[in-house]
C-alpha atoms as one frame of an Amber mdcrd trajectory, in Angstrom:
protein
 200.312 147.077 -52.380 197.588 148.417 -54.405 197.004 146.125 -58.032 194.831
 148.942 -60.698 193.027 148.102 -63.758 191.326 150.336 -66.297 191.372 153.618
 -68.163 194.211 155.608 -67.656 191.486 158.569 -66.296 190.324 156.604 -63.526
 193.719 154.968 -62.547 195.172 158.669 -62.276 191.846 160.044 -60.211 192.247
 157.030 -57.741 195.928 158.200 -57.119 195.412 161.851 -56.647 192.799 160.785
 -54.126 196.346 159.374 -52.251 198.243 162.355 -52.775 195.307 164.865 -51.846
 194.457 162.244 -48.411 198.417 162.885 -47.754 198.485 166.760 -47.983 195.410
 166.618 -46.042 197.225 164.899 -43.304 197.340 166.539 -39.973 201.072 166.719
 -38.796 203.165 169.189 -37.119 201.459 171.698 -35.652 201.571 175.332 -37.539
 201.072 176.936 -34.397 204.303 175.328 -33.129 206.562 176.483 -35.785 205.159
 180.126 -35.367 205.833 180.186 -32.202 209.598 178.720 -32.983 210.355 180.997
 -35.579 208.970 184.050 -33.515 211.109 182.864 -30.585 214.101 182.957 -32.691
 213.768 186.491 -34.368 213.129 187.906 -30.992 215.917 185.983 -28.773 218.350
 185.147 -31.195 220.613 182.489 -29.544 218.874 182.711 -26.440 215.886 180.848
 -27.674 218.496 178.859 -29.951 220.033 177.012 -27.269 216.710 176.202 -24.964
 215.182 174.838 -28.199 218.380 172.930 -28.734 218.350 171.405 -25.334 214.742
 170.672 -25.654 214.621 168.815 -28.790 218.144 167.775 -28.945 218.846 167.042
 -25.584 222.230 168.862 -26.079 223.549 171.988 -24.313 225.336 174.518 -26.892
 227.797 176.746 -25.901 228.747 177.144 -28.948 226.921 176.084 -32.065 230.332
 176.488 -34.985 231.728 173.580 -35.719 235.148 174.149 -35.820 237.943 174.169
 -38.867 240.005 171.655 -36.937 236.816 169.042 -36.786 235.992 169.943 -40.318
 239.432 168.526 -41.158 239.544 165.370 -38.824 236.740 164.731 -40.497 238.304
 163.666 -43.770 240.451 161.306 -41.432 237.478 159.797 -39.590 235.941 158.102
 -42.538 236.317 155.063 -44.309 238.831 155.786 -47.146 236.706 153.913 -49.695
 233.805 156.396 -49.044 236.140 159.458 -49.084 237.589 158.369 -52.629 233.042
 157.602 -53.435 232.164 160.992 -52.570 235.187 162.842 -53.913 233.795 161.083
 -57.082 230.917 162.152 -57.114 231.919 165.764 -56.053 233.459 165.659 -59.353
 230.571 164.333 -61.745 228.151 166.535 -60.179 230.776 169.253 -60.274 230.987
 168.251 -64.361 227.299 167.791 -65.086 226.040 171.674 -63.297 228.783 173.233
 -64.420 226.909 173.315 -67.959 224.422 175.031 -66.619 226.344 178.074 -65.977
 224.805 181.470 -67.787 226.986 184.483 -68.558 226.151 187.771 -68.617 224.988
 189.639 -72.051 224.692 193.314 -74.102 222.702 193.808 -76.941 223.859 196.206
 -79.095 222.345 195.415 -82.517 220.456 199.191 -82.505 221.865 202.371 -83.386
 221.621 204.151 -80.268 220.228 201.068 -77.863 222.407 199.184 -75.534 220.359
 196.417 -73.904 221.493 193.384 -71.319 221.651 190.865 -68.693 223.970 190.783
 -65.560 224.220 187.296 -63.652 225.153 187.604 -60.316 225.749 185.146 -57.675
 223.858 185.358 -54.040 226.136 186.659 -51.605 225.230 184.150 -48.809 223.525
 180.482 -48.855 222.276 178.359 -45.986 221.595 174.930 -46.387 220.303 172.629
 -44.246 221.466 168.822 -44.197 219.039 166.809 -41.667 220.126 164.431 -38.458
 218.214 162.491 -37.499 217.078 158.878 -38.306 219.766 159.070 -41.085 222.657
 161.421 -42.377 222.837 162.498 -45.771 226.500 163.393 -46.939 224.867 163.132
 -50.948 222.507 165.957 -49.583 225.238 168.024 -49.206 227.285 167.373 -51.924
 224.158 168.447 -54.144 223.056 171.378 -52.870 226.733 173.261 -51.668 228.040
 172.412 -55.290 225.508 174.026 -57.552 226.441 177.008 -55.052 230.129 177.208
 -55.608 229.479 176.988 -59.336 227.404 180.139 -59.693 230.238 181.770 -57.186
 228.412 182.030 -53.959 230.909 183.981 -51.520 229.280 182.296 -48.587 228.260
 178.732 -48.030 226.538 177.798 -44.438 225.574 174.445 -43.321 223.388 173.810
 -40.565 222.696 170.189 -39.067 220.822 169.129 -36.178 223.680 168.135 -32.946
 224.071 164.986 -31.109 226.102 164.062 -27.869 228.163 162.073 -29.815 228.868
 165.067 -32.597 228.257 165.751 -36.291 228.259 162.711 -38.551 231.637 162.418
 -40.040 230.608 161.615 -43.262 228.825 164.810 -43.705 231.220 166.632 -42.252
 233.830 165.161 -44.859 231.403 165.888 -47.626 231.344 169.479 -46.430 234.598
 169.989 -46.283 234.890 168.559 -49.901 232.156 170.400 -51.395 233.477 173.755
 -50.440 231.594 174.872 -47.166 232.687 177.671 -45.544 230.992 177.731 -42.039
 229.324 174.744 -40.137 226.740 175.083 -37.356 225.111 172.333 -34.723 221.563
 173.164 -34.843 218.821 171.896 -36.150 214.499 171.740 -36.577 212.618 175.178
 -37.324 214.795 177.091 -35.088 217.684 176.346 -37.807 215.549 177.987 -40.624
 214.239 181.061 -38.680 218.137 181.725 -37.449 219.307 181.697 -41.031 216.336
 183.712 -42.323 216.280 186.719 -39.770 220.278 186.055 -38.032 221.250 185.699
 -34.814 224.771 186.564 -33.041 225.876 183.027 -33.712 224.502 182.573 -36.583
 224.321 184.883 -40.233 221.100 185.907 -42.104 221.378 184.062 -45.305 219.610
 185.047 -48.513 218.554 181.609 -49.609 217.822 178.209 -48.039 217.944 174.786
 -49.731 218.350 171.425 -48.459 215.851 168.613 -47.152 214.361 168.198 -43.677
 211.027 167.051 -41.863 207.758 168.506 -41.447 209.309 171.029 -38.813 211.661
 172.079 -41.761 209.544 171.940 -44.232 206.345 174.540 -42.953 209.263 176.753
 -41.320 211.060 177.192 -44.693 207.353 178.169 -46.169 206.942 180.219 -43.402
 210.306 182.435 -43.720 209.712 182.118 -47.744 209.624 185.881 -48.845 212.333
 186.879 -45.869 214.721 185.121 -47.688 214.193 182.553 -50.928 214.117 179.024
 -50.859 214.676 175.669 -52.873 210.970 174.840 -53.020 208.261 173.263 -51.102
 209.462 169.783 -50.800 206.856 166.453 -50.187 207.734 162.893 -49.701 209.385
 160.893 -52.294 207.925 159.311 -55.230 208.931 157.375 -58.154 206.872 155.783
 -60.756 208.568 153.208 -62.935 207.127 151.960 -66.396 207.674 148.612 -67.698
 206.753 146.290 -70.865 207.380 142.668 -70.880 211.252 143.014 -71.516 211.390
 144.539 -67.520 213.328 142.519 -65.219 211.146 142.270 -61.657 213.667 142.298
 -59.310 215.253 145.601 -60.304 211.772 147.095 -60.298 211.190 146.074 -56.730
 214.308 146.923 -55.448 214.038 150.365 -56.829 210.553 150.889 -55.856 211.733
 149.993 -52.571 215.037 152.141 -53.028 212.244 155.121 -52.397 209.720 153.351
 -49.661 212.205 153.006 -47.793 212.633 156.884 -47.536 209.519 157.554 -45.781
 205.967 156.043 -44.600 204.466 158.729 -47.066 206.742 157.622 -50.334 204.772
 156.664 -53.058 206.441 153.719 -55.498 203.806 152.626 -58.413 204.797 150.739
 -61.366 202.826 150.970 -64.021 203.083 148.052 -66.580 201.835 146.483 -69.416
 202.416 143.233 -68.946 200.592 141.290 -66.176 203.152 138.414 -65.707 205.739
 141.069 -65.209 203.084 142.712 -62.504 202.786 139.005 -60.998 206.413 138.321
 -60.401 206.914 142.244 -59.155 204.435 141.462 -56.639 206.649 138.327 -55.493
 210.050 140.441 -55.639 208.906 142.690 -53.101 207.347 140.232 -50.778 210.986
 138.472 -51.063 213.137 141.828 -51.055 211.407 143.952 -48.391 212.023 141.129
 -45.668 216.086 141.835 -45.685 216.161 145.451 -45.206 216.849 147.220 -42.172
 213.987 149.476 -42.634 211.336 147.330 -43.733 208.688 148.218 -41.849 209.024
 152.101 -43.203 209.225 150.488 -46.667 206.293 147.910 -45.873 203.834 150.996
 -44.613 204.747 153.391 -47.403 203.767 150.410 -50.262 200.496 149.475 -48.334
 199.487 153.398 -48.128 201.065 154.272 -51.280 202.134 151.778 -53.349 200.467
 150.438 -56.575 200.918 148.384 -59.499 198.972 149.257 -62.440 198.494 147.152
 -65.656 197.592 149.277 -68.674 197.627 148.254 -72.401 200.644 149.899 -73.831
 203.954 151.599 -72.975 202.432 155.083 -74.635 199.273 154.621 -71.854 201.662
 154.127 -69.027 203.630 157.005 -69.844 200.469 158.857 -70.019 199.537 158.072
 -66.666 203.221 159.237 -65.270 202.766 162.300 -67.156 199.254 162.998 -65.363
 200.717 162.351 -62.165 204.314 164.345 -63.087 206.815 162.001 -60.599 210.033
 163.208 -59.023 211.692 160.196 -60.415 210.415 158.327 -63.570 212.218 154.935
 -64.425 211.706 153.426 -67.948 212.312 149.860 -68.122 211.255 149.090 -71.294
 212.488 147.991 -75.022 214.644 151.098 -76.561 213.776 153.703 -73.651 215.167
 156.218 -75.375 212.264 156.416 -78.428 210.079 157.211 -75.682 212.432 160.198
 -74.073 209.976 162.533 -76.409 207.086 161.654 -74.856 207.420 162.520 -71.147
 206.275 165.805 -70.435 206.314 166.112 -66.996 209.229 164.396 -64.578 211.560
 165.512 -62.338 214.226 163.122 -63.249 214.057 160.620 -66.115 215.824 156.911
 -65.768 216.312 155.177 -69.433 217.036 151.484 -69.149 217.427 148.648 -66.724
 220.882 149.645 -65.654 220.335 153.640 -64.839 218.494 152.991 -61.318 217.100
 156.070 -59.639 220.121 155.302 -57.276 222.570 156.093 -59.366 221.361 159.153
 -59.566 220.701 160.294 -56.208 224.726 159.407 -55.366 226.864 159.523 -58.706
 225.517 160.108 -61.882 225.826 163.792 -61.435 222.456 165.588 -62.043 221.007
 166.771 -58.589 218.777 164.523 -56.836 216.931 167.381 -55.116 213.950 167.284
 -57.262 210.325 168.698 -57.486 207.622 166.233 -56.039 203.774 166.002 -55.397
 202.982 166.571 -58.941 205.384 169.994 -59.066 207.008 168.660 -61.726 204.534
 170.253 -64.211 206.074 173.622 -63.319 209.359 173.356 -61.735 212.668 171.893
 -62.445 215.558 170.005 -60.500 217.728 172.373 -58.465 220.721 174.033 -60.498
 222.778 176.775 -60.355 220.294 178.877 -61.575 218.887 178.506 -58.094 221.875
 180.879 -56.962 221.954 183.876 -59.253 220.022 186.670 -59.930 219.566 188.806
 -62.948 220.003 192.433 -63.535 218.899 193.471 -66.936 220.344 196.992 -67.796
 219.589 199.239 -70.667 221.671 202.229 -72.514 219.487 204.819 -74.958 220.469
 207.627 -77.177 218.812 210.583 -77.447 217.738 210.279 -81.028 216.686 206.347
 -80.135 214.452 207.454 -77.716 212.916 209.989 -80.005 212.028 207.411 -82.234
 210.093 205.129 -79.766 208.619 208.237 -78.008 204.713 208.262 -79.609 204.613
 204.610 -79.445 204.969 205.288 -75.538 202.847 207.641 -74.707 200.377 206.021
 -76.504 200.354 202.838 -73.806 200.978 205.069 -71.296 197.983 207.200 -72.213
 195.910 204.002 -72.738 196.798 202.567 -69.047 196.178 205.855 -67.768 199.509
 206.303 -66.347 200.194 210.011 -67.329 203.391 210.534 -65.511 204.746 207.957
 -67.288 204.117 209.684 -70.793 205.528 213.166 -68.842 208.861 211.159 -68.440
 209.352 210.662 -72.216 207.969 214.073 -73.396 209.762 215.862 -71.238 213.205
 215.151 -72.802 212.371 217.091 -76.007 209.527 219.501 -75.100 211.939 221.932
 -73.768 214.115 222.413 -77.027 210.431 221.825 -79.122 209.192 225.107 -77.241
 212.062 226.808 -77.303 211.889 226.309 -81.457 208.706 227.935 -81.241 209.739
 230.726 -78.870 206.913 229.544 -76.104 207.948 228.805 -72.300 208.222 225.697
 -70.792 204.672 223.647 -70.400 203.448 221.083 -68.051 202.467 217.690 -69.319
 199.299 218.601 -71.051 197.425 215.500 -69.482 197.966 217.360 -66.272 195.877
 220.363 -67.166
């Protein structure tokens, strides 16, 4: 792990340099997913199956899952995770449902009747990966949002094994609300939701997580259909002042290098005892997980601990670098709240771990990363409405605007435009002055 001393400038330069070595990364082959995705559109569930049994290793009859195993499900688990994820079901549940918009007029002037519609998408896929682990919390956070803003249609596709779906995210599916459940996974899942299949519907959105196969076939079928957003490896920076207790920063830096290779985890502290002893915690704590050596490459690529003069400075340096997850282990955390400008999730105090929100908390753990953060938000149920706006005007409120319009129109050059308004009241103007009707004069 990386130690960094010295202006806050430099420190964020030398970890850009990471982040731009990372996206610079050759990794699955574009051509590849292209060629997947083409497949797909043009042989529907012809090409799904012999991708299937190529990168699966499993023959598909059939790819629905059906209601019976949805319901077994519930049985197969351990109760005390059934009763954990019906929790949080109902704290995430709580916390979006907030974030719910309703529909508005405006009729404040004589004559004008302005307004907003909020509707829901009709149908959502979301894809829930399979393979080195199984995320039921990834499905719980993006199906619920969905129900919320009154999605008719909720699809789930996961990647099959010989052995069948993963219980637990079958259970979470069936608690979340999911209406239809499909075995099949990779690009080929993403182009068969984006363009259909006989199997499978067309969707107008996707969301969930996945791997690099996911990930450049979702960008590639982006404009087809919407999705979430453009998703990178993990990160979390955590500040700290000499109050911080070690061991929970190194277990919660190593709560996200343990995600992926390519997670960063960076503390960035002011005080260098509390950077000594970190360094000790995670020699100690990364030798008794199971996926150490993940953990242990993604800390020696991207891992850093950073010693800067005071709190204000580190939080600088996580604004510059705008984290998916920013932890704030330091004295009051919540005087420094106003200060953070750019984070995708904020963690005040030694006892709200970055954890706790990716399982319980309730606010959604699907979060904007590689420096997104300046622009883009957490997903929400705004991710799955759209807006109509609609407008109402009177005769006489029309009149009253009409100049001002033909005057931009005029200035933009767009004479048709002004024609549209005129129109309405040359007519009975020339008929007041006995004359026939007359074209637009712009058009003479």
């Amino acid at each position: 792990m990386k130690r960094l001393n010295g202006d806050a400038i430099t420190i964020v330069q030398e970890i850009k340099k990471w982040r731009s070595s990372l996206a610079n990364e050759k990794g699955v082959p574009e051509k590849l997913v292209t060629e997947i995705i083409q497949a797909v559109k043009r042989d529907g569930d012809v090409a799904l199956r012999a991708f299937t049994k190529r990168f699966d290793q499993v023959d598909s009859p059939s790819f629905r899952v059906s209601e019976k195993e949805m319901e077994q499900a519930l049985n197969r688990i351990d109760e005390k995770l059934l009763i954990a994820l019906q929790k949080a079901k109902e704290n995430i549940w709580c916390y979006h449902e907030r974030q719910k918009r309703q529909s508005y007029i405006d009729a404040e002037q004589p004559g004008v009747i302005r307004g907003q519609l909020i509707r829901p998408l009709e149908v959502v896929g979301v894809y829930v990966p399979g393979g080195t682990a199984s995320y039921p919390s990834s499905v719980l956070m993006n199906v619920i949002p969905a129900k919320i803003a009154g999605v008719k249609r909720i699809i789930l596709v996961t990647p099959p094994h010989k052995e069948g779906v993963n219980p637990a995210v079958l259970a979470a599916a069936t608690i979340a609300g999911v209406d239809e459940v499909y075995c099949v996974g990779g690009a080929q899942a993403i182009a068969a939701l984006a363009y259909g299949t006989a199997s499978i519907p067309k969707v107008d959105k996707i969301v969930g997580p996945g791997n690099e196969y996911v990930a450049l076939a979702k960008r590639a079928v982006y404009g087809i259909v919407d999705i979430d957003m453009h998703a990178g490896p993990s990160e979390i920076i955590v500040v700290a002042d000499e109050t911080a207790n070690p061991a929970f920063i190194a277990a919660d830096l190593l709560s996200q290098a343990e995600h992926d290779t390519k997670s960063m985890a960076v503390c960035v502290t002011t005080s260098r005892d509390i950077a000594n002893e970190l360094e000790e915690q995670l020699i100690s704590q990364i030798e008794h997980l199971p996926r150490k050596e993940i953990a242990k490459q993604a800390l020696e690529q991207y891992g850093a601990i950073i010693v800067v003069p005071t709190v204000q400075a580190a939080i600088d340096v996580a604004n510059e670098l705008s984290p998916e997850h920013l932890e704030l282990h330091v004295q009051d955390p919540i005087q420094y709240l106003h200060a953070v400008k750019h984070a995708g999730s904020i963690f005040l105090g030694p006892y709200t771990p970055e954890a706790l929100g990716d399982y319980m908390a309730g606010p959604n753990h699907v979060l904007p990363t590689s420096g997104t953060a300046r622009f883009s938000s957490p997903l929400s149920v705004d991710d799955f409405i759209k807006k109509s706006s609609f407008l109402s005007y009177s005769k006489d409120a029309l009149q009253e605007v009409n100049e001002a319009i033909c005057l931009i129109a005029e200035t933009e050059g767009l004479h048709a435009h002004a024609q549209a308004i005129t129109i309405r009241f040359q007519e009975e103007e020339e008929k007041e002055d006995g004359k026939a009707l007359q074209t637009y004069p712009y058009y003479k």
